[in-house]
N, C-alpha and C positions, 0 to 999 in steps of 0.2 A: 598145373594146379587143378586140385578139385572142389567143385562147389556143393553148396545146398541151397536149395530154391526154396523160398519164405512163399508162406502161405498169401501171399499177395503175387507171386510171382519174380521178384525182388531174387538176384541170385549174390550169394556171399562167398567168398573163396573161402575154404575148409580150414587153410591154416592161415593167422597171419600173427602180426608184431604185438607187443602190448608195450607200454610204456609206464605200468605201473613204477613208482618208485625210482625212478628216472631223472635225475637232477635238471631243473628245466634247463639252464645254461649248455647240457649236453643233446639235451634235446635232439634240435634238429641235425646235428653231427651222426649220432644214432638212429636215426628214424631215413637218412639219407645212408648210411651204409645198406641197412635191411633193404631201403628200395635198390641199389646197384645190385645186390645179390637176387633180388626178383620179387620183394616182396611186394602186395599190392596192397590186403589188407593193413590197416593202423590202426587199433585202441587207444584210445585217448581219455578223458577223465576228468571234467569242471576242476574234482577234487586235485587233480596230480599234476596241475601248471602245466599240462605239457601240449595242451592246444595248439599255441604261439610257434612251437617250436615243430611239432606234425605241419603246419602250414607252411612254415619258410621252408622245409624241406621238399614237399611237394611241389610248392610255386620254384625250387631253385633245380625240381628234375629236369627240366626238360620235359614232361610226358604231359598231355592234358588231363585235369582230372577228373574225368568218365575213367581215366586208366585207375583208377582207385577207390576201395572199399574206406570208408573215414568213419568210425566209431566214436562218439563221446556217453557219456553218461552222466546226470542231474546230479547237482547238489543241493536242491533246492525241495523246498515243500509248500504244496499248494499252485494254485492257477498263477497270478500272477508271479509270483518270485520265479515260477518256473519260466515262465513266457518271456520273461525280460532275461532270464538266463541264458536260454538259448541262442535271443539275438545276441546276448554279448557272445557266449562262444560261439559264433558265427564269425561276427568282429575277429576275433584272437586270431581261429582256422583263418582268416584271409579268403571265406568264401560265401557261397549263396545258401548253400545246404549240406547237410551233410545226408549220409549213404542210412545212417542208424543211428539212433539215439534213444540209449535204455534210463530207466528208472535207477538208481544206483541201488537204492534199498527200498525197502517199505518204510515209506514215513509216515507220518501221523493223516494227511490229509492223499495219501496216495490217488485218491479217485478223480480230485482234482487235480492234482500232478498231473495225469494220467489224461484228463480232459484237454492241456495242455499243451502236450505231446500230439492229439488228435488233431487238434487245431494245426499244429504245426504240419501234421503231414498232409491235411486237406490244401494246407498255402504253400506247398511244394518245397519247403523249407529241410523234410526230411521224406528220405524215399519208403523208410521202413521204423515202427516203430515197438519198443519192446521191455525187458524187464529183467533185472539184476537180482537173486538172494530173494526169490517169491518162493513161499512154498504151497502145494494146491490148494489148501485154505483160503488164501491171499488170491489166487487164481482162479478160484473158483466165484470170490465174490466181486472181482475188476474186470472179469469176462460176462456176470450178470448187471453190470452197471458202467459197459463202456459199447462202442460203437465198432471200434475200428480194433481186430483183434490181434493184439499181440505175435510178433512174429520168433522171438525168441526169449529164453530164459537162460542168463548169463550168471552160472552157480559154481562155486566151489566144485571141482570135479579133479581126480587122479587114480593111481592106483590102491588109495589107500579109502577113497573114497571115494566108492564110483557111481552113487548119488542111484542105485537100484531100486529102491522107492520112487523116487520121483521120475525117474525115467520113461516108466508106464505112462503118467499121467501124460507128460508133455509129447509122446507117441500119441496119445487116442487125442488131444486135441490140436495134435498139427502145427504146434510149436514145435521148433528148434532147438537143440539142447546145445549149449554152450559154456568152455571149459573156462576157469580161470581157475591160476595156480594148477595146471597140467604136469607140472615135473614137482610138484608138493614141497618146494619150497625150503624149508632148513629137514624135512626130512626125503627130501632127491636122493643124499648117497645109500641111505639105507632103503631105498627104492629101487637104486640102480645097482645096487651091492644082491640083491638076493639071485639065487642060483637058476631060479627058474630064469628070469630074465637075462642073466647074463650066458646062459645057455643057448635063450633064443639069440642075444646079440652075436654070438659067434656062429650062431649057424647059418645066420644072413650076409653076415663082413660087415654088421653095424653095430654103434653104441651104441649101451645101454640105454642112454636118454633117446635114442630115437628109437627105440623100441616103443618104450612109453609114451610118446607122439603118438606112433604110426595105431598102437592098440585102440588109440581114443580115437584118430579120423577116419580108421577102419568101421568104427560103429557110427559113423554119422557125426559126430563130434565135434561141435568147431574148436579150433584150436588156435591161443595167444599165447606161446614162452613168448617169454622176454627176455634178454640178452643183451650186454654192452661189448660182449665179444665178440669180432668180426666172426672167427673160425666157428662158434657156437653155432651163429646166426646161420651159418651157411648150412650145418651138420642140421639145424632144425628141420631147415627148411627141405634138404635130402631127405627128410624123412618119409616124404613122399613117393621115393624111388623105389621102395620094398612094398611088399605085401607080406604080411602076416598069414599062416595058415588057421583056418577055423579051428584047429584043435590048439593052437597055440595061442588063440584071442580066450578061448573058454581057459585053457589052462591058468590064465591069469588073474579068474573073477573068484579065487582063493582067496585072495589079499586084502579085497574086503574089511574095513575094521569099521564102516559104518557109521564116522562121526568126520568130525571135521578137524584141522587141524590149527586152526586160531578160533573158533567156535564164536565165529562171526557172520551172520547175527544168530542169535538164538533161536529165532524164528523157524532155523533152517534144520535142527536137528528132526533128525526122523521120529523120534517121540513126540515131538509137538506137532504133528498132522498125522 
């Protein structure tokens, strides 16, 4: 595995599971395959019920968990709803803290969200704390009006959108850039279908889709697919086993089309910053 080291020190494995959209009843059946195949990272999500189900799976490894990165993110706005949320998903995970806890979105009172989230990591509740769908607008005014700075920016990122505006930004302030929807979702096959790519897959002895991986954790990238399928999960997570050549990461920042692909939230288009 490889990591990134959060601007606190705080180290995150580069790639790990996501559990968006994940039936919770499959939950932890899912979340316990990925860990047999080696994964350590778990996203999680207030919003995606699948808290309950990342904790039975963890408490039913066998492994202690120091062996795991535990991700969730807010559905809440404001100081209190936030503060009483987190104990509950505490409650659900079956633990004492967790590894990361982002902001899901910019809501309406985000600075007190946000105030929150500080609190939480000063009472050892969270190791590292950070921020989902901010665009530098948003970031420029929660890093003038918070204490404890943000360690990552969990955005929309693939090949179709490889978020080159805002990647600058979160370079010069030492945030972390963080991928969701990495294989782009209902448009992966015509992702995985263009020739450049599947040129590079064959000159490695890899798919497609883990081209697309390897391009994004080659640039620093953290990375969450998600998958219910064992053989997927396993190919994701090889995806670590290749390297990409520099002419071959450049070759792929053609495909660029610069917006997003559910234009969620609005916020985040590059014309509004």
């Amino acid at each position: 595995m490889e990591y990134v080291t959060f601007n606190n020190g705080v180290q995150m494995p580069i790639l790990g599971y996501g559990t968006f959209q994940t039936p919770p009843a499959v939950t932890a059946q899912n979340v316990t395959n990925a860990i047999n195949l080696g994964y350590r990272s778990i996203d999680t999500a207030q919003v995606y019920g699948t808290e309950p189900g990342v904790g039975t799976a963890i408490a039913n490894s066998g492994l202690a968990r120091d062996q795991f990165f535990v991700t969730t993110k807010t559905q809440t706005d404001g100081y209190e709803a936030t503060a009483h949320g987190l104990d509950e998903s505490l409650q659900r995970l079956g633990g004492d803290y967790f590894d990361l806890v982002l902001i899901h979105w910019p809501t309406t009172h985000r600075l007190e969200t946000y105030r929150a989230l500080e609190d939480a990591y000063q009472a050892g509740k969270v190791r590292a704390i950070g921020l989902s769908n901010f665009n530098p607008k948003q970031l420029d005014d929660l890093l003038a009006n918070s204490h404890v700075k943000p360690v990552i920016d969990q955005v929309e990122t693939h090949l179709f959108w490889q978020q080159a505006k805002l990647r600058p930004y979160l370079d010069a302030h030492d945030i972390i850039h963080e991928s969701w929807a990495p294989l782009g979702e209902n448009f992966g096959p015509e992702m995985m279908a263009l020739p450049a790519v599947t040129t590079i897959a064959q000159a490695h002895g890899v798919t497609p889709a883990q081209v697309l991986l390897r391009w994004l954790t080659q640039q620093g990238i953290v990375t969450i697919p998600k998958s219910t399928n064992v053989d997927h999960l396993a190919t994701n997570l090889a995806s670590l086993d290749f390297d990409l050549t520099p002419a071959e990461i450049a070759s792929l920042r053609q495909f660029d089309r610069h917006h997003s692909i559910k234009d969620w939230p609005q916020s985040m288009r590059e014309d509004r910053y």
